[in-house]
N, C-alpha and C positions, 0 to 999 in steps of 0.2 A: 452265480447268485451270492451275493453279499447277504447274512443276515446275521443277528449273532447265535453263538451255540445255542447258546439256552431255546433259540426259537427252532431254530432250527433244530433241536431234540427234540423237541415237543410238538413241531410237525411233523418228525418220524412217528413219535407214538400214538399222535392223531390217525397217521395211516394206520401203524397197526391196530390199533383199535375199529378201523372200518373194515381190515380184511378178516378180522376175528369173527366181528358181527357175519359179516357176509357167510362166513362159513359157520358159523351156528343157526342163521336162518336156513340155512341149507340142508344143514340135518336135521333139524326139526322140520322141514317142509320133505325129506326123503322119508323120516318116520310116518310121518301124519299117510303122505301118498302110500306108503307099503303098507299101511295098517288097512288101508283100502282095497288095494290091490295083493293077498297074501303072497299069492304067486311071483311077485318082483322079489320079495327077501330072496326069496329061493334061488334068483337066478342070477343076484345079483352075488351070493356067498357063492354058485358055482362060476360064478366069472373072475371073482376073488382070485378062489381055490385054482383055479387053472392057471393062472396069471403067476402064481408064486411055482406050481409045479415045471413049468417053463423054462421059467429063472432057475431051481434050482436045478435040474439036467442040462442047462446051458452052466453050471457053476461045476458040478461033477464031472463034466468031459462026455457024458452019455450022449446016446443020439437019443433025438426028439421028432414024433411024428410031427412036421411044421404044417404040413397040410390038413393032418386031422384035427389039429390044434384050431388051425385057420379057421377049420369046416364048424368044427363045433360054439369057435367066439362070434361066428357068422349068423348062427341060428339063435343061439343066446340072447342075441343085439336085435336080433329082426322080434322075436317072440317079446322081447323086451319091450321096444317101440310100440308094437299092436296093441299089447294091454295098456300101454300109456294112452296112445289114442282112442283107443276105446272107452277108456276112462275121464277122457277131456284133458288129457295131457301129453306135453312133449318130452323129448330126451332131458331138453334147456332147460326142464322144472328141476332136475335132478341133480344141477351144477350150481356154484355160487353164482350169486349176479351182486356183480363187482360195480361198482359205480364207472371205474377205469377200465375196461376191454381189453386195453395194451396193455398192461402192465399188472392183471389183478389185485390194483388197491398197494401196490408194494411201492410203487412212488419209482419205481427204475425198471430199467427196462436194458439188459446184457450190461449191469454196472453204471449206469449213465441214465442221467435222471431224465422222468418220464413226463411229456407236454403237459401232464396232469400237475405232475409235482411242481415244475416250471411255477405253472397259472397260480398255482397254493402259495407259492412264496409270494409273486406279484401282489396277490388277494392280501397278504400280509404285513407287506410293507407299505401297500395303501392306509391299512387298518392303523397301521404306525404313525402315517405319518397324517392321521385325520384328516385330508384333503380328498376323501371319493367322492362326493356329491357337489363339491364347488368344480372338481376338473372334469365333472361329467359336463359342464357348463360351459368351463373357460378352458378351452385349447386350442391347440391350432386349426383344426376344422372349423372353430366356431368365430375364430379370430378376423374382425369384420376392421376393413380400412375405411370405410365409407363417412368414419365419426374425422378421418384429418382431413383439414382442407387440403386442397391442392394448389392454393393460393401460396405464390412466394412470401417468404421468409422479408421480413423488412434490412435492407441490405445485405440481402445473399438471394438475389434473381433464380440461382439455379439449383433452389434449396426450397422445399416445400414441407407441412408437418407429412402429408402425404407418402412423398419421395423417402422422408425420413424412417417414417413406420415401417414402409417397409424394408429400408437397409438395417434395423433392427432387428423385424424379424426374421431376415434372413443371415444377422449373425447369433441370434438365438440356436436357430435350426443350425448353421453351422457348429455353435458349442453341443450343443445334441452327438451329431453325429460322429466327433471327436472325443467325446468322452471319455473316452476308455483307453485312449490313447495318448489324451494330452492332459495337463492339468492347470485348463485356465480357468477364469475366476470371471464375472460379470460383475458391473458397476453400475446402477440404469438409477437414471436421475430426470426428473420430469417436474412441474406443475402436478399439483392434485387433480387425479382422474384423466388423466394422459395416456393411461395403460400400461404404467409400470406392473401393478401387480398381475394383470391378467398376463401377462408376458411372462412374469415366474411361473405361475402357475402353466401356461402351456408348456415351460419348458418341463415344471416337476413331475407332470405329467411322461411325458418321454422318457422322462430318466427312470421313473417309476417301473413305465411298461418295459423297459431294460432288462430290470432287477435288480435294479441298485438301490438304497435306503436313502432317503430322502428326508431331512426335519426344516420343517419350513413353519419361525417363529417372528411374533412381529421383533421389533428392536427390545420394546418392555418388557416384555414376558423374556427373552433372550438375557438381559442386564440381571433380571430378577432372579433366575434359575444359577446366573454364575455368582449376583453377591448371597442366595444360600448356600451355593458350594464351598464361600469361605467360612462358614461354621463347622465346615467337615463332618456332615447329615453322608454314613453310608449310602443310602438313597441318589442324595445330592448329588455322591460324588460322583456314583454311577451316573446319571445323566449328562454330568458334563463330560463325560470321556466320549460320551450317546454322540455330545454335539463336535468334539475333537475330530472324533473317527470316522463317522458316519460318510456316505461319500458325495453328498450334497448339501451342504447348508444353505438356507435360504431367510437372510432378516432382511422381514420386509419394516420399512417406515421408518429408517434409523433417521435420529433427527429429534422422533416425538418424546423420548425418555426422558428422564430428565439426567442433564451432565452434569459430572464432579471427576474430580480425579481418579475415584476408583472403576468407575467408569468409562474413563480414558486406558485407565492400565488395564481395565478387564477386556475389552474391544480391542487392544492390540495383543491382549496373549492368545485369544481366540483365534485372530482372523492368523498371527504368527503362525499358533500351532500348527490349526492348519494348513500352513505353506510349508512347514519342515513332512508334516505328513503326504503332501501332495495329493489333497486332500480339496474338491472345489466346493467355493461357496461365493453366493449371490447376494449382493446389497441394492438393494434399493430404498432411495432418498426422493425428497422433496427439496432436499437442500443445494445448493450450487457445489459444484469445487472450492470455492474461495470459502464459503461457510462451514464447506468440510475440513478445511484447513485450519477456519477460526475455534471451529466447538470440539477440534480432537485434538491430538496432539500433535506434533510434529512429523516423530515415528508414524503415526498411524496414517498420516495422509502420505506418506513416502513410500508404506508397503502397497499403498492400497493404488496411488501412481505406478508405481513399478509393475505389480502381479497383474494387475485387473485391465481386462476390455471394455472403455467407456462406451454408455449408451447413451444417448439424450432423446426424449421424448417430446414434441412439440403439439399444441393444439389446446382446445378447448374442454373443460369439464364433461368426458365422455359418461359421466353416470345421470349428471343433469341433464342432459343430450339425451338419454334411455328415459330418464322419467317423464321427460315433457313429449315424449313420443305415448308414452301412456303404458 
């Protein structure tokens, strides 16, 4: 699990904060019930008290009756229980309740972190990467081919937007499942409303439920965060190391910003960086190759030919397609 320290601190002290509660509601709930029951104090200091005398003639070398020991934590436990039921309670009231079962709220489980802890990170870098109610929507479950036609391509017979959608999405799924092992990059270039974006999203998605940290920025907001980084705003700067490091960037609509030179140098020290880091990230355009070769620089269409697996998207305005369905 990728997250940075800082969160990752502060999701340890979140747990301990749940197992501390846990075990103060427990004693205030073993108070309340023995203030009820007097009889439990009592038999709970001789269960103590026996427990330590045990231990300590197993510490001295001495012999120990193990059977009267047995006999007596036997009747202790039983008298124990009676009054509890008798009272409308179980043993269970007398133990923490843990939100976690396996691992009592401790986040690990023999050293190795516990399906609880796992889900908590997950939970966290959704929270990061503000995308949980758009990818409750758009993923691959939901991901409908039905908007491409399956009508040929106008001079390519054996090429349809259909056919195409789905050879994309199944080098989507392919970049998914490689992940972790390889470090390619995606390039997905379409018509507006083609499904470029929903195609990020199914993928941020995956990568998400991974555990891996995900920043997924249109192109503007992405230009905007790197020309405050050249003010050198602490904050700032922190953020773009966010976007350097992180292990999926995703700019969506590059194209709509507006260009200038230092926006040419900033799009290529980004997308650079990230290739010395081996470090993936996803662009998606409205704009052709040849346009991305006119409005960036030279460099930048040559890292982005080399690194990146093209995607092209064909069809019709799939959001106009959703509304005029109603």
């Amino acid at each position: 699990m990728n997250i940075s320290e800082s969160a990752y601190k502060q999701l340890l002290r979140e747990y301990d904060e749940k197992q501390l509660k846990a075990v103060q509601a427990c004693r205030y709930r073993t108070r309340r019930i023995e203030g009820e029951i007097p009889e439990l104090n009592m038999i709970n200091s001789r269960i103590a008290q026996l427990s330590v005398d045990m231990a300590v003639m197993r510490i001295r070398g001495r012999g120990a009756d193990r059977q009267a020991y047995d006999r007596e934590m036997k009747s202790l436990t039983a008298r124990k229980e009676a009054l509890l039921r008798n009272a409308g309670y179980t043993p269970e009231d007398l133990k923490p309740r843990y939100e976690c079962s396996l691992c009592g709220d401790t986040g690990f489980i023999d050293g190795k972190e516990c399906s609880c802890f796992k889900n908590a990170i997950i939970s966290l870098l959704y929270d990061q990467s503000n995308l949980r109610q758009i990818l409750e929507k758009e993923n691959f479950g939901t991901f409908s081919f039905r908007y491409y036609s399956r009508e040929p391509l106008e001079g390519k017979p054996s090429e349809s937007p259909f056919l195409i959608a789905q050879k994309a999405v199944s080098t989507a799924k392919d970049f998914v499942l490689s992940f972790e092992e390889s470090s390619d990059n995606l390039f997905i270039t379409g018509e507006t409303g083609t499904g470029k974006t929903f195609l990020c999203n199914c993928i941020a998605k995956e990568i998400l439920d991974q555990g891996h940290p995900v920043i997924y920025l249109s192109a503007v907001k992405l230009f905007g965060i790197l020309a405050d980084n050249t003010f050198g705003s602490r904050n700032q700067e922190r953020i773009a190391e966010d976007l350097f490091s992180c292990d999926l960037l995703i700019i969506d609509d590059l194209g709509t910003e507006y260009t200038n030179a230092f926006i040419q140098s900033a799009f290529f020290n980004c997308i650079n960086e990230r290739l010395l880091r081996n470090r993936h990230t996803i662009i998606s355009t409205n704009l052709s190759i040849e346009q991305i070769r006119n409005s960036y620089s030279e460099r930048v269409f040559s890292r982005i030919a080399e690194k990146y697996t093209f995607i092209k998207l064909f069809g019709k305005d799939i959001r106009i397609m959703k509304k005029l369905e109603g």
